[in-house]
N, CA and C atoms as an extended XYZ file, in Angstrom:
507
Properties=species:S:1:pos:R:3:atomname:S:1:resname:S:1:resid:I:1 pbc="F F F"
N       -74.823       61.798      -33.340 N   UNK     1
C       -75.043       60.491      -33.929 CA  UNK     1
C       -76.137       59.773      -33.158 C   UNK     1
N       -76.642       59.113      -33.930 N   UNK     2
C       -78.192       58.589      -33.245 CA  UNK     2
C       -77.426       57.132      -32.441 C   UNK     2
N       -78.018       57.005      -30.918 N   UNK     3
C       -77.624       55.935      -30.574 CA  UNK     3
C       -78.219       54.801      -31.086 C   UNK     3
N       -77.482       53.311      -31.451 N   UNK     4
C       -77.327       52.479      -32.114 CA  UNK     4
C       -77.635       51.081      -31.145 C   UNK     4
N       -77.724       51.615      -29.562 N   UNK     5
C       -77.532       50.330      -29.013 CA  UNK     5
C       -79.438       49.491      -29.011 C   UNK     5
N       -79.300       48.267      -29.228 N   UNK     6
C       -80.251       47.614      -29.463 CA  UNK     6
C       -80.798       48.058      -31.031 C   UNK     6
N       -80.405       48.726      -31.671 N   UNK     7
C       -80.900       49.000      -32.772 CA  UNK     7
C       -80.745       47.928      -34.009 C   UNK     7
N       -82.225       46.988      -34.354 N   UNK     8
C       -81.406       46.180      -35.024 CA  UNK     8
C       -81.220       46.459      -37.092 C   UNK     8
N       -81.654       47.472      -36.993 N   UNK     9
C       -81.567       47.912      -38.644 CA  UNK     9
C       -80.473       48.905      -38.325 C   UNK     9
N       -79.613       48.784      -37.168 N   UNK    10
C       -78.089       49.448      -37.495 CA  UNK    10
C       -77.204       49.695      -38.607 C   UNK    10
N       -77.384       48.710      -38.800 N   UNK    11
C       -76.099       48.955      -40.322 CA  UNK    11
C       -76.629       49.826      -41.333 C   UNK    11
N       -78.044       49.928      -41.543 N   UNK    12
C       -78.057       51.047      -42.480 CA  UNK    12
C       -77.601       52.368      -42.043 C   UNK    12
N       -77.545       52.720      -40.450 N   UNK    13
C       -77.028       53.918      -40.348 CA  UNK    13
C       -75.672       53.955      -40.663 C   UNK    13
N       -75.106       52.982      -40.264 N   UNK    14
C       -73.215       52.960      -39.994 CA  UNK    14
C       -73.047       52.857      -41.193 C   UNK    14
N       -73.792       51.987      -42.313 N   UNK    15
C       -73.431       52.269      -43.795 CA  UNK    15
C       -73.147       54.153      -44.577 C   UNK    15
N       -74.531       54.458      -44.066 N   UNK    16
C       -74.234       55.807      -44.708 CA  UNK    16
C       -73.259       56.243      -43.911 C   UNK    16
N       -72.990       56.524      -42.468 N   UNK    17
C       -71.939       57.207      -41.937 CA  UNK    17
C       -70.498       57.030      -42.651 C   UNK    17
N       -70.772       55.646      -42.835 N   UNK    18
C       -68.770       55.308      -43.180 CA  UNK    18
C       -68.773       56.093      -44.259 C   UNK    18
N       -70.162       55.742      -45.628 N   UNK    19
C       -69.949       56.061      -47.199 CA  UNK    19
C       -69.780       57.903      -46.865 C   UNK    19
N       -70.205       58.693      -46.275 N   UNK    20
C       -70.242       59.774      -45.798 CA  UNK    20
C       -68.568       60.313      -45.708 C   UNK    20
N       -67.931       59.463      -44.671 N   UNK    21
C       -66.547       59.121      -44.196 CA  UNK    21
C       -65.251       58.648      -45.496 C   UNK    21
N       -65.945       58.163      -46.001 N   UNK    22
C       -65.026       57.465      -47.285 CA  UNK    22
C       -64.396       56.416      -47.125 C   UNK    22
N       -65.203       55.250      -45.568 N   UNK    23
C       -64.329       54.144      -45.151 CA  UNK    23
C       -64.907       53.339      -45.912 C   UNK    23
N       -63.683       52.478      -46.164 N   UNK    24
C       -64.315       50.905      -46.910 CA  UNK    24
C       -65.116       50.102      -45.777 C   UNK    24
N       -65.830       49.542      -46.094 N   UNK    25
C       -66.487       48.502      -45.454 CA  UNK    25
C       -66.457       47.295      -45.321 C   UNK    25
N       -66.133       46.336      -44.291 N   UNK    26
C       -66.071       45.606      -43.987 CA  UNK    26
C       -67.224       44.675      -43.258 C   UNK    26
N       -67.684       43.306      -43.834 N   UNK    27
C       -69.075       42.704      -43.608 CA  UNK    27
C       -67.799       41.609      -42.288 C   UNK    27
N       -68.821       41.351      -40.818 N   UNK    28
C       -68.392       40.868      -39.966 CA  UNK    28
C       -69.503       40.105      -39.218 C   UNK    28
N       -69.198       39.042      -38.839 N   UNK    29
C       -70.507       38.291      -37.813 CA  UNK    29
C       -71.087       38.972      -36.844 C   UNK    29
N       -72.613       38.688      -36.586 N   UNK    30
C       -72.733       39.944      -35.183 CA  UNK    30
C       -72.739       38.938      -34.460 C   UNK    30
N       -71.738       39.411      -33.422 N   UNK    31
C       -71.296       38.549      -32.041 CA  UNK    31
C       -71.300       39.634      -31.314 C   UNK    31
N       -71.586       40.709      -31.445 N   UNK    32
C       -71.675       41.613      -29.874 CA  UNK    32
C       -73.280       41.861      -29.698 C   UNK    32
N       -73.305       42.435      -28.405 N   UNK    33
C       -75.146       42.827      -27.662 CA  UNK    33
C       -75.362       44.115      -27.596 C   UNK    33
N       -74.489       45.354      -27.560 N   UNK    34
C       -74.717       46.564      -27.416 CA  UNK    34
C       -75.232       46.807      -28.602 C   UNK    34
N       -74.441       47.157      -29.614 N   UNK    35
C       -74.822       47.704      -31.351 CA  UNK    35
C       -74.947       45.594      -31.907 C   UNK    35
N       -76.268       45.697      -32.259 N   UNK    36
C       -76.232       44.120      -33.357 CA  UNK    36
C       -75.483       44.732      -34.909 C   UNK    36
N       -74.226       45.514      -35.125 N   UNK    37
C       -73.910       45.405      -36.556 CA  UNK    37
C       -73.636       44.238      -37.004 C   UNK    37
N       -73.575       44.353      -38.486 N   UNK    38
C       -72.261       42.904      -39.152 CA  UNK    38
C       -71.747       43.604      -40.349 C   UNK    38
N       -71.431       44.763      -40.358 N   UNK    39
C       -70.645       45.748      -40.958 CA  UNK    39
C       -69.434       46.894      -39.660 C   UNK    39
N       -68.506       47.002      -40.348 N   UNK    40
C       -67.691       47.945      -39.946 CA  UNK    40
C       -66.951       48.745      -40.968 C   UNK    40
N       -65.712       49.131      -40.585 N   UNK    41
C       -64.989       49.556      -41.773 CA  UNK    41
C       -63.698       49.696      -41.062 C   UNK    41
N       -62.810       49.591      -42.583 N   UNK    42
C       -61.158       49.525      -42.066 CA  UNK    42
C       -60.620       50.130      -43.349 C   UNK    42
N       -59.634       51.014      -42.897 N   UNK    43
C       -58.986       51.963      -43.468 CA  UNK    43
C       -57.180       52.407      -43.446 C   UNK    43
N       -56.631       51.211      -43.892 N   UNK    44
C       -55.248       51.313      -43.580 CA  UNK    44
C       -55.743       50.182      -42.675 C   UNK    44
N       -54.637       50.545      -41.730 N   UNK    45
C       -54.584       49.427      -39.977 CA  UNK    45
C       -55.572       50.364      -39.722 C   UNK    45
N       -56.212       50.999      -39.671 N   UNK    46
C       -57.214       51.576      -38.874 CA  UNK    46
C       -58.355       50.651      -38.846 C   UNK    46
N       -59.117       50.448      -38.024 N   UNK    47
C       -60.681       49.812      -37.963 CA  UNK    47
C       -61.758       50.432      -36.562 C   UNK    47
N       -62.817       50.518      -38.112 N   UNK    48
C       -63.588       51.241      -36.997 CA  UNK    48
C       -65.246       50.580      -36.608 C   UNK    48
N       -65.146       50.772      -35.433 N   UNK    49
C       -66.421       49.477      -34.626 CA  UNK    49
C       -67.196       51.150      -34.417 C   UNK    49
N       -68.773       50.897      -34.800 N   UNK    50
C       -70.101       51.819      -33.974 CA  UNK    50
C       -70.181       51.137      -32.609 C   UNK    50
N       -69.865       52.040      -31.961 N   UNK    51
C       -70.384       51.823      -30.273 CA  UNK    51
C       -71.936       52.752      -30.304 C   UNK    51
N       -72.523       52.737      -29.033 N   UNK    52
C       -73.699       53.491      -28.888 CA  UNK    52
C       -74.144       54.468      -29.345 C   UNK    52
N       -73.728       55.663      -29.618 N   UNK    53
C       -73.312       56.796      -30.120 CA  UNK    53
C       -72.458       57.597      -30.945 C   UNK    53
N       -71.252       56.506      -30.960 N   UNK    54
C       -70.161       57.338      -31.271 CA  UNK    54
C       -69.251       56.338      -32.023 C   UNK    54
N       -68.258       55.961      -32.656 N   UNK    55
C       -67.462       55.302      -33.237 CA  UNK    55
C       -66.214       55.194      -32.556 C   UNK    55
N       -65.781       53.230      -32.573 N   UNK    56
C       -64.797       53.485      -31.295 CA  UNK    56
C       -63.390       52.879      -33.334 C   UNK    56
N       -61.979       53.885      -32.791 N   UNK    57
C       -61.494       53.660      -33.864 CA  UNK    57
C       -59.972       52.822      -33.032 C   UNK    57
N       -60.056       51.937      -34.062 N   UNK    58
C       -58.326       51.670      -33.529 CA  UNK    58
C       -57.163       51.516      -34.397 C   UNK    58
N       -55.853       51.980      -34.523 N   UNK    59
C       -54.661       52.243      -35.102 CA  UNK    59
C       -53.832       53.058      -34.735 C   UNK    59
N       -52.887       53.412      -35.338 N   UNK    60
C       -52.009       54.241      -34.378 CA  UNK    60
C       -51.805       55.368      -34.952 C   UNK    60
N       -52.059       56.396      -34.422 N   UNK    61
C       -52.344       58.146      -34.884 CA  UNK    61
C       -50.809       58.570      -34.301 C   UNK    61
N       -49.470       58.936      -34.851 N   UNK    62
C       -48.538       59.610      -34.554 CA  UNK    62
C       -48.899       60.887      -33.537 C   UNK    62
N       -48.458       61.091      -32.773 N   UNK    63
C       -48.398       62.026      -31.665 CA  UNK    63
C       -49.077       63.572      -32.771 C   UNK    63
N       -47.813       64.180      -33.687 N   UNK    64
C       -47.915       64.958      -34.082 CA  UNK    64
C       -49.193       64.633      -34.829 C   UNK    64
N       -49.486       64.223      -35.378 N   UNK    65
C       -51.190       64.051      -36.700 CA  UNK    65
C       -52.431       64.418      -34.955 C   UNK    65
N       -51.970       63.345      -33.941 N   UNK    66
C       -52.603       63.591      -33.039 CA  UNK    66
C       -52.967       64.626      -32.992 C   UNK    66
N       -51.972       65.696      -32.027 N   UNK    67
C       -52.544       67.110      -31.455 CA  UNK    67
C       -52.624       67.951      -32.527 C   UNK    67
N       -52.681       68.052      -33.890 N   UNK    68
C       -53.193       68.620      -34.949 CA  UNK    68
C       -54.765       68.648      -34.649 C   UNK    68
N       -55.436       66.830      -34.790 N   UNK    69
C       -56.835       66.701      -35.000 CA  UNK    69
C       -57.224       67.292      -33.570 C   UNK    69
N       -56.597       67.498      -32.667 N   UNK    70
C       -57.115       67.844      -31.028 CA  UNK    70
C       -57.105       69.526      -31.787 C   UNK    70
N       -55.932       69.945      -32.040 N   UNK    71
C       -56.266       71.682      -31.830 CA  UNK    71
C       -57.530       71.738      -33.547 C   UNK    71
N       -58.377       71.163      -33.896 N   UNK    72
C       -59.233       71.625      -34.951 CA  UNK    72
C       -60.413       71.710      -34.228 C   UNK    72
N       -61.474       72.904      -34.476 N   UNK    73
C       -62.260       72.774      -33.913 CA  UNK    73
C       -63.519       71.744      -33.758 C   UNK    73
N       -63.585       70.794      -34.842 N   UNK    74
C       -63.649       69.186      -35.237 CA  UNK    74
C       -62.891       68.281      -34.145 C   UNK    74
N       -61.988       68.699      -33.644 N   UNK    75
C       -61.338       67.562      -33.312 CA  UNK    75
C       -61.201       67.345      -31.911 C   UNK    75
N       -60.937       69.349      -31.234 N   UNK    76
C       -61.190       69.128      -29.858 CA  UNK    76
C       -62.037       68.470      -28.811 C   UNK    76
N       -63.412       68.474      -29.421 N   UNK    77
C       -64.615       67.895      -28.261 CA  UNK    77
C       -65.224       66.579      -28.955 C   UNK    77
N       -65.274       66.324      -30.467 N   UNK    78
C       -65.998       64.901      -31.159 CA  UNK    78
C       -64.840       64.152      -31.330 C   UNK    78
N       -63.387       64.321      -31.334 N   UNK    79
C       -62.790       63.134      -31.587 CA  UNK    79
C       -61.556       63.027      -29.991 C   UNK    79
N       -61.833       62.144      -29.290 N   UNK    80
C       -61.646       61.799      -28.411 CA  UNK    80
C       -60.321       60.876      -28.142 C   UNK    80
N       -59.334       61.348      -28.098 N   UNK    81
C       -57.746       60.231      -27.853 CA  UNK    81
C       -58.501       59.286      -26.584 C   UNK    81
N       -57.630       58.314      -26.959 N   UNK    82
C       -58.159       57.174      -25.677 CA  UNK    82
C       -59.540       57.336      -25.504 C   UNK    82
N       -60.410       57.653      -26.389 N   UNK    83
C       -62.045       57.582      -25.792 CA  UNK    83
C       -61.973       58.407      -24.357 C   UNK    83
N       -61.413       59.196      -24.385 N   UNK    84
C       -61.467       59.696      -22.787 CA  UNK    84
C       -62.271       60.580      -22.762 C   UNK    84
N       -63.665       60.463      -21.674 N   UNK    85
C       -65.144       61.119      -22.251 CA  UNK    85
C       -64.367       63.176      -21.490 C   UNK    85
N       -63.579       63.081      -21.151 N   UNK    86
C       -63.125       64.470      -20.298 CA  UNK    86
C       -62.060       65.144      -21.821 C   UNK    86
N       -61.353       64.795      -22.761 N   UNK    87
C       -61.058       65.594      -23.900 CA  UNK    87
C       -59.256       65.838      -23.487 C   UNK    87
N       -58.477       64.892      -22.815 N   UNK    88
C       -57.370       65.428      -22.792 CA  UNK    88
C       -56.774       66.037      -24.006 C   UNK    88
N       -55.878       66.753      -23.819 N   UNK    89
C       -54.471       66.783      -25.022 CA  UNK    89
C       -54.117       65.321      -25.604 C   UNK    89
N       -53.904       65.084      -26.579 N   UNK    90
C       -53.654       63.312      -27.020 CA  UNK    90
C       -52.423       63.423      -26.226 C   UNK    90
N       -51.388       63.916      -25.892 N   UNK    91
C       -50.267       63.423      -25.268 CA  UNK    91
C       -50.356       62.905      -24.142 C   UNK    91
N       -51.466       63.242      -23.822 N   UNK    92
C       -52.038       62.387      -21.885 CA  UNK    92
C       -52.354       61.012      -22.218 C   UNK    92
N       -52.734       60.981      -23.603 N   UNK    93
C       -53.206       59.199      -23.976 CA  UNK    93
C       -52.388       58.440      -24.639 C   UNK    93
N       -51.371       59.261      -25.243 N   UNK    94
C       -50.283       58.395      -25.756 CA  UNK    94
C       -49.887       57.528      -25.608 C   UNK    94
N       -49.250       56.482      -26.087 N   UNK    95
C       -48.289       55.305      -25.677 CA  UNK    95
C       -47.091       55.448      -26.482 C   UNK    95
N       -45.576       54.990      -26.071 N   UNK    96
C       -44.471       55.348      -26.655 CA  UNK    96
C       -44.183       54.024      -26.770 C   UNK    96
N       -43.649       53.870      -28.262 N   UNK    97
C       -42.890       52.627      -28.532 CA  UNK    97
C       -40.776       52.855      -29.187 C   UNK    97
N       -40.721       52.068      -28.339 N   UNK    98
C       -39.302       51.878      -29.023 CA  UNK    98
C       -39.390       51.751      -30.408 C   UNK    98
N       -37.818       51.713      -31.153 N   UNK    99
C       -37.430       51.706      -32.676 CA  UNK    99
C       -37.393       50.048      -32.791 C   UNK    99
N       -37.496       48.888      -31.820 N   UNK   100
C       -38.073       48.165      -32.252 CA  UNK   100
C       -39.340       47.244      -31.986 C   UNK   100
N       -40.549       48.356      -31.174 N   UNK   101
C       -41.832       48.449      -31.675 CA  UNK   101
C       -42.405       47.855      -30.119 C   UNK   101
N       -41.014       47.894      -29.113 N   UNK   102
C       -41.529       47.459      -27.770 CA  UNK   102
C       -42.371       48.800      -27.163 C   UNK   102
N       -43.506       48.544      -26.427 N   UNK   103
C       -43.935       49.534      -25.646 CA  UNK   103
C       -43.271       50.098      -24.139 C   UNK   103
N       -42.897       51.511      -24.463 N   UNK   104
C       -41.505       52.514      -23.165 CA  UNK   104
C       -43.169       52.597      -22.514 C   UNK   104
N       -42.565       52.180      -20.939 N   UNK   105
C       -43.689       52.796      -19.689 CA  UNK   105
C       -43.175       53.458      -19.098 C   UNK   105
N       -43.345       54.527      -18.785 N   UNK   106
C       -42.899       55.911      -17.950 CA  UNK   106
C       -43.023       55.350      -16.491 C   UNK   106
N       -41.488       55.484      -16.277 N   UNK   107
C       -41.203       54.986      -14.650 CA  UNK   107
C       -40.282       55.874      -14.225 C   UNK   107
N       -40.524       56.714      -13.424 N   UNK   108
C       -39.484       57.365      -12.785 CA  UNK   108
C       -38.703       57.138      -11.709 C   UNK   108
N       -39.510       56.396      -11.175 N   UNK   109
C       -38.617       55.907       -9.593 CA  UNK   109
C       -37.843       54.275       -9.568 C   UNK   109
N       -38.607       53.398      -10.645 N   UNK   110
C       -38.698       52.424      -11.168 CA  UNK   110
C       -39.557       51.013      -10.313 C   UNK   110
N       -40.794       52.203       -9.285 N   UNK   111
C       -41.767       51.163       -8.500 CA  UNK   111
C       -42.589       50.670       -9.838 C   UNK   111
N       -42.917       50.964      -11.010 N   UNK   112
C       -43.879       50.585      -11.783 CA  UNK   112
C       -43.331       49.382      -12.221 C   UNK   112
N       -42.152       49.291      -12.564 N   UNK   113
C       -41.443       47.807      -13.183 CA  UNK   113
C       -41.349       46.565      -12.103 C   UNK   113
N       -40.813       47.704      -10.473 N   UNK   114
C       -41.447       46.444       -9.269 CA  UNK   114
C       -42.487       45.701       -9.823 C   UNK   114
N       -43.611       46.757       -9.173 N   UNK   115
C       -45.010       45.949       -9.427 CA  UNK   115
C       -45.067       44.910      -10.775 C   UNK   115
N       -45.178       45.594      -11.856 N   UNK   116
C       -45.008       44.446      -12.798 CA  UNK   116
C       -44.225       43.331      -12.748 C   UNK   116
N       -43.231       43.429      -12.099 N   UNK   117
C       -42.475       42.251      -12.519 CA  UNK   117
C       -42.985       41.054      -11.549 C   UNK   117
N       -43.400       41.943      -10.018 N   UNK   118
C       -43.978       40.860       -9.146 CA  UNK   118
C       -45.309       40.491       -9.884 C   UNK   118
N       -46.225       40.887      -10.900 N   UNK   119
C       -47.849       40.481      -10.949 CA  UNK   119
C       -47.331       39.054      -12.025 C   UNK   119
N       -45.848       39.506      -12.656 N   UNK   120
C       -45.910       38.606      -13.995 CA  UNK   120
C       -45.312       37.525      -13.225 C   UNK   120
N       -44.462       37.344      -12.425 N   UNK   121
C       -44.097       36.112      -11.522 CA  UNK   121
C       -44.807       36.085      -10.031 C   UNK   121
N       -46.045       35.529      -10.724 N   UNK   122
C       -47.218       34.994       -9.997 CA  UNK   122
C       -46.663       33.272      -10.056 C   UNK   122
N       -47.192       33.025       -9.028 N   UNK   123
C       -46.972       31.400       -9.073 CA  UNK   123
C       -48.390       31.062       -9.256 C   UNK   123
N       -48.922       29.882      -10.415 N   UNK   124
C       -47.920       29.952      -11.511 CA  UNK   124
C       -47.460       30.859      -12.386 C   UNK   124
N       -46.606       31.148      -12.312 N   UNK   125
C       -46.179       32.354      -13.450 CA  UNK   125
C       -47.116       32.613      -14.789 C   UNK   125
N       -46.997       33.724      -15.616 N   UNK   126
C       -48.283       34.037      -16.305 CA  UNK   126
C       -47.307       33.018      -17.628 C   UNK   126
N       -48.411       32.726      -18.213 N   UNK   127
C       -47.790       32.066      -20.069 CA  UNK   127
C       -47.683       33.447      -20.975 C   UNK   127
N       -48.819       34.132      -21.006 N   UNK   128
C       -48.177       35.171      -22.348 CA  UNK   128
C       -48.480       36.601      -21.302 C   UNK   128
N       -47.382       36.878      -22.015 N   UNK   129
C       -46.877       38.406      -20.974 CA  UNK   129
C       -46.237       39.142      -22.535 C   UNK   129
N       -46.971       40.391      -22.264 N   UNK   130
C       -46.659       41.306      -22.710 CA  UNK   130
C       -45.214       41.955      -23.053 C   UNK   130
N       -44.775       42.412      -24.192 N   UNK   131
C       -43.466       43.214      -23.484 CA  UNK   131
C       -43.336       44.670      -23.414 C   UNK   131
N       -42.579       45.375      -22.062 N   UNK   132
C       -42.757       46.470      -21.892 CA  UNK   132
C       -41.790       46.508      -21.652 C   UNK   132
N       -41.107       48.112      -22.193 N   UNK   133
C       -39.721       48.554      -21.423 CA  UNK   133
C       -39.486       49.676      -20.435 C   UNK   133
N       -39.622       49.628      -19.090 N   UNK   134
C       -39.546       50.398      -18.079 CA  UNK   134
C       -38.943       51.739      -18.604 C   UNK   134
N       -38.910       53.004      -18.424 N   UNK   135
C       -37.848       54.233      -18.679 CA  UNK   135
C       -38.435       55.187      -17.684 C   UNK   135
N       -37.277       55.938      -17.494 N   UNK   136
C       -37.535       57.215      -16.428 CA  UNK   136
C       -38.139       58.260      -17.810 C   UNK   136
N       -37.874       58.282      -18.911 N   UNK   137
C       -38.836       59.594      -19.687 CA  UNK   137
C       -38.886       58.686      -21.099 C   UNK   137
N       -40.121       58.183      -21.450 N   UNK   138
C       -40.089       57.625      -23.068 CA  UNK   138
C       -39.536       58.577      -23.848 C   UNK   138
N       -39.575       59.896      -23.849 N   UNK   139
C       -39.481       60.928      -24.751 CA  UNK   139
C       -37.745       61.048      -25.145 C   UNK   139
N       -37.209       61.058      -24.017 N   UNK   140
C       -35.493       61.028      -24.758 CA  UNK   140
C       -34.816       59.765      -25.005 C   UNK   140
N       -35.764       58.705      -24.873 N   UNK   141
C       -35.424       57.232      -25.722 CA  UNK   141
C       -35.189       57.982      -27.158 C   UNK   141
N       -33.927       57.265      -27.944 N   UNK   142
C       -33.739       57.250      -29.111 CA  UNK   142
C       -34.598       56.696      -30.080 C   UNK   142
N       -35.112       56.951      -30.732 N   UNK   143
C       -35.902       56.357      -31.899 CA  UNK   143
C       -37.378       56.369      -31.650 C   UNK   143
N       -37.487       56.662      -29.806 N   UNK   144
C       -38.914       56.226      -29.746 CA  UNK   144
C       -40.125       57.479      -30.182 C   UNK   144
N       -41.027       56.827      -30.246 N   UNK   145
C       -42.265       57.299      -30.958 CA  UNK   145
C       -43.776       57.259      -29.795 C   UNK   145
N       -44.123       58.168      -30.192 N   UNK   146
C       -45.342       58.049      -29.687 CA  UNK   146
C       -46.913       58.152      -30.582 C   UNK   146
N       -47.227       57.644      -29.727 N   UNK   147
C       -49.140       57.034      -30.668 CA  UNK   147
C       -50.047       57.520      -30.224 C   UNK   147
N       -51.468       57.421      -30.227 N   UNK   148
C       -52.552       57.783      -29.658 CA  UNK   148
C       -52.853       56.573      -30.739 C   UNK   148
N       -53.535       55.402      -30.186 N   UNK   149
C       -53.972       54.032      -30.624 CA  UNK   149
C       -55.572       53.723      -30.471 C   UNK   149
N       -56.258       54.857      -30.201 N   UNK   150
C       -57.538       54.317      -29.957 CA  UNK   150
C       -58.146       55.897      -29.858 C   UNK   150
N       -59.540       55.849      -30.262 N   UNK   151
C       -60.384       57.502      -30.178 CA  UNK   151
C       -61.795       56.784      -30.531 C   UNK   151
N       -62.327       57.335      -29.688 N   UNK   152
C       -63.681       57.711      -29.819 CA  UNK   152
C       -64.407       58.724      -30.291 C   UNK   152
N       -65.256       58.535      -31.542 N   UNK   153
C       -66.029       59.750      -32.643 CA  UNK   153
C       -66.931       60.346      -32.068 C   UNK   153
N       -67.652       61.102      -31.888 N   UNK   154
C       -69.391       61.516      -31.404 CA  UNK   154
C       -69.877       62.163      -32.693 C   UNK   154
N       -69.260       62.564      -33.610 N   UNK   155
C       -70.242       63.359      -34.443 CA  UNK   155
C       -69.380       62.539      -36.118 C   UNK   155
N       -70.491       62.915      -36.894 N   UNK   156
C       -70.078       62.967      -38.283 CA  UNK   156
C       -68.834       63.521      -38.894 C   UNK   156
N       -69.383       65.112      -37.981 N   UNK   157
C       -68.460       65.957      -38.817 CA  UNK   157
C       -66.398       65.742      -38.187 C   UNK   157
N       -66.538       65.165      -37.095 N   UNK   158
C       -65.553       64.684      -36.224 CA  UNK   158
C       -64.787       63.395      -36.949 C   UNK   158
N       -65.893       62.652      -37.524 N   UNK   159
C       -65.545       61.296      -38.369 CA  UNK   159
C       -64.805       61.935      -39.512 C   UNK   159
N       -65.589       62.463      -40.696 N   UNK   160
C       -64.918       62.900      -41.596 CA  UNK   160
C       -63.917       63.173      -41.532 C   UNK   160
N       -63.778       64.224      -40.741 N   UNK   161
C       -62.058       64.985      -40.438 CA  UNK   161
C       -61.358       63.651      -39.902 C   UNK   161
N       -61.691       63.028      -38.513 N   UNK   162
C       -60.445       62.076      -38.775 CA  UNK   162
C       -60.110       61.515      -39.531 C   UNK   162
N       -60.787       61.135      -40.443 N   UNK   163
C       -60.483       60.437      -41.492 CA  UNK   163
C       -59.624       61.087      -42.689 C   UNK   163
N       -59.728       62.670      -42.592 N   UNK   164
C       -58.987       62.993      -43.937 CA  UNK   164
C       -57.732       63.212      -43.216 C   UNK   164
N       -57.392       63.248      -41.801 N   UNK   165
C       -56.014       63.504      -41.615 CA  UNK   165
C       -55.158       62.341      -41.254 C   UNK   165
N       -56.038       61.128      -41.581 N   UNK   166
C       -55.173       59.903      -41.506 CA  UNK   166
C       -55.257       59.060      -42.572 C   UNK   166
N       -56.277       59.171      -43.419 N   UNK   167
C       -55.614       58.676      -45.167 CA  UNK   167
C       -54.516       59.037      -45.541 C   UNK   167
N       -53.253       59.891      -44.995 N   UNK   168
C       -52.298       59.305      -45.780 CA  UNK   168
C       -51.229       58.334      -44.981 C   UNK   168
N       -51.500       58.139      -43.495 N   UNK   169
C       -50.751       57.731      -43.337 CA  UNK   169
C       -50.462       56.306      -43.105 C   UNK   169
């Protein structure tokens, strides 16, 4: 993908890419400095922003749809869980949510919930705080689920495919 940053006739590229993609398009103010777009596209909860090179996407990809698009040969090296420029397994980028939609943080010893709990009772204490639920394994929580919430595109042919394995969901 041709880099985009400072490019200011951007949107005609990201236009054909999405129409390429089959994303709807979405017209947006340009308020960022890297890419000047004022187009994107959103697809379901999905929405997808052109970064420099590559397309940054956000929504939540089920674990399993995940390591599907990881084992395609499309999916292993151009579509990126967590934007992570090194290519984990999506289960390294996952996030697990409870059955009612709180985010499980993998704590085994339960120093991670220490720390948090001392950063959030800061004097003055924080106003909006997140909610998280400490667990020694998200995975044998009942109900819970896991995501891959964010990927980074590098190629076309990487776009397309994500895209056909998450139109239905």
């Amino acid at each position: 993908m041709k880099n985009l940053a400072g490019i200011k006739e951007c949107d005609t590229y990201i236009l054909v890419e999405l129409a390429k993609a089959d994303v709807p398009v979405v017209i947006v103010e340009q308020d960022h400095t890297e890419v000047p777009y004022t187009v994107t596209g959103k697809l379901g909860e999905f929405t997808f922003r052109r970064a420099w090179y590559y397309w940054v996407v956000n929504g939540r990809v089920p674990l399993g749809i995940a390591q599907k698009i990881y084992n395609n040969p499309n999916g292993v090296n151009d579509v990126r869980a967590g934007g992570n420029c090194s290519c984990p397994p999506p289960e390294k980028e996952a996030k697990w949510f409870d059955a009612d939609g709180v985010q499980l943080i993998e704590d085994i010893d339960g120093e991670a919930e220490r720390r948090w709990n001392e950063w959030v009772n800061t004097d003055p204490p924080l106003e909006v705080v997140p909610e998280y639920r400490f667990v020694p394994d998200p995975s044998v929580i009942p109900g819970a689920q896991a995501f891959v919430d964010c990927y980074h595109i590098d190629t076309q042919e990487g776009l397309n495919y994500f895209v056909s394995m998450i139109r239905g969901l």
